[in-house]
N, C-alpha and C positions, 0 to 999 in steps of 0.2 A: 432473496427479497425479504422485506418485514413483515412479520406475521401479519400489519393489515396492509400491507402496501403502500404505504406512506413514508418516502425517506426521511421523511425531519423526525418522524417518530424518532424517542432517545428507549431505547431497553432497559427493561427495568429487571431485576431478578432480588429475590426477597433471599437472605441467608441469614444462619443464625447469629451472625454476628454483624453484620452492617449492610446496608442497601445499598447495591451496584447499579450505578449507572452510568450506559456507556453509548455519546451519542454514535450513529452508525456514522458518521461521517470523519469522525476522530479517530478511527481504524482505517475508513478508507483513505486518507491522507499517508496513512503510515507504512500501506503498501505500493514498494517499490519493483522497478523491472530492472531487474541485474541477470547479465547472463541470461538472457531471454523468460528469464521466469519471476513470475512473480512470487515475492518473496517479503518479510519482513523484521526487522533488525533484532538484535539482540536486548539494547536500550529501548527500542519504543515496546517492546513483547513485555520487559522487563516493569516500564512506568505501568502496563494497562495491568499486570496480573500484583500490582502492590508490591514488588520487592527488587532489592539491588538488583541492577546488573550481571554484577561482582555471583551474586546468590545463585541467578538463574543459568550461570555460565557453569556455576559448580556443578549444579544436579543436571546438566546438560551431560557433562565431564566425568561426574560419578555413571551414567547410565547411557557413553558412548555407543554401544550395540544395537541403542534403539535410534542411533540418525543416523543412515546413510549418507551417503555425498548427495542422494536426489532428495534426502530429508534439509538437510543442512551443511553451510560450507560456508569459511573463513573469507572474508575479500581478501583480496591479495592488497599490495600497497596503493595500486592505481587506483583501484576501484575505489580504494579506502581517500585517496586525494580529491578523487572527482567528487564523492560522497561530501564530502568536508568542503568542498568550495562552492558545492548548491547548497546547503544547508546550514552552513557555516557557525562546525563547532571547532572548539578548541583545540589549537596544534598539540601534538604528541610533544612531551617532554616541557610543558606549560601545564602543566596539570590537565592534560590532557587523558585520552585512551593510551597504556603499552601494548595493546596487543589490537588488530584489524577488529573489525567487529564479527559477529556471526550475524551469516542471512538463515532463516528459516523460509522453507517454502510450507505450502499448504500443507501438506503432511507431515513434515516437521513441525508445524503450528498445532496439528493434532493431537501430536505425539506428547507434546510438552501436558499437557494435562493432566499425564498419566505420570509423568516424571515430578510434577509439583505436587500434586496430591492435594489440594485441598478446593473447597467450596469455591472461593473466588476463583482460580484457576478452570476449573469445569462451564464455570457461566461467563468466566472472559472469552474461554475457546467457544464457544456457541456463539458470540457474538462475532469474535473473527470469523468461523466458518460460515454465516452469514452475508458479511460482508464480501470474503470471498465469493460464494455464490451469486451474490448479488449482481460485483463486478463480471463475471462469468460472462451469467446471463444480459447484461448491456452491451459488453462484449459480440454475441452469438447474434443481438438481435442487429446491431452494424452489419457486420458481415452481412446479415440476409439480408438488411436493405441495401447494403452495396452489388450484390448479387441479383437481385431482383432490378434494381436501374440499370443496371449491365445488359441484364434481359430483355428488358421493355425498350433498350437504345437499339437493339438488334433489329427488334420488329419493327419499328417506325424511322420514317425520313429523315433525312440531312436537315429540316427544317427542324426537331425538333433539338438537334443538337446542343445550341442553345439553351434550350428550356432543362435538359439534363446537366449542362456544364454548372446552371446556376443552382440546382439539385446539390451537385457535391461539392461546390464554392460554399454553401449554407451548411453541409452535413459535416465540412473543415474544420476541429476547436478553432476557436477565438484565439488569438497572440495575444499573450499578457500587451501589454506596455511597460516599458522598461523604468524606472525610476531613474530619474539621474537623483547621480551622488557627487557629495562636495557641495561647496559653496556658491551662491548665485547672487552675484552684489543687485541691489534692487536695478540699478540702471543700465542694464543688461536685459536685452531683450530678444 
């Protein structure tokens, strides 16, 4: 959570060379579920900490010992297609990525800190491990209210069934709405 509890709060961290800031919710976007784990990219790890891709993959590469496979690991092709058709970047061999991306998980997210070594790098990880925590904990507090409706449907009648079905019909995300795409001549309705 944010230091005051406020997620729109944006973090601020004072360094000797430029002021970082980095709204909480532009991390929380950039953390994905692959492989059951939350984890986040090579490229969006790369834009928050200020330097290439290209850079962050190197000092990754130079100090291989410190990521595990539970630190960090390559998408394979698929994951690298499905990736590419929700998000929709650039095909491979179009000036695209030649190589899958890396995922980092939390503790590879950690780890990079120590591998980049500098000022911005230490106060962008504080603000990821943040973030992660944050999600965590919204995370834990679902589960107990799904656990605790579970509970209270135990103890009371078939009458309130109802009143609990519309409980988890509300606690549901929302469905985006789909955009159509293409053209729509105006006399078409």
């Amino acid at each position: 959570m944010s230091p005051t509890g406020d997620d729109s709060e944006i973090l601020r961290s004072q360094t000797a060379t430029s002021d970082i800031t980095i709204a909480p919710e532009r991390i929380e976007r950039r953390i994905l579920l692959i492989r059951a784990q939350k984890v986040m990219l090579d490229a969006d790890l790369a834009e928050l900490y200020g330097v290439e891709t290209k850079v962050l993959n190197q000092a990754v590469r130079r100090n291989i010992s410190r990521f595990p496979e539970d630190f960090m690991f390559q998408l394979t092709n698929e994951e690298s297609a499905v990736l590419r058709s929700q998000i929709v970047t650039s095909k491979g061999g179009r000036g695209g990525r030649r190589y899958n991306a890396l995922a980092f998980t939390e503790q590879g997210v950690a780890m990079l800190s120590s591998v980049l070594r500098s000022e911005r790098a230490i106060q962008v990880n504080i603000a990821i491990m943040r973030a992660f925590v944050k999600l965590r904990e919204m995370l834990a507090s679902h589960r107990n209210l799904a656990r605790r409706l579970d509970e209270m449907e135990k103890n009371y009648d078939a009458q309130f069934k109802v009143v609990f079905d519309a409980i988890r019909e509300l606690m549901r995300p929302p469905e985006k709405p789909r955009r159509t795409i293409g053209f729509r001549s105006p006399h078409a309705r």
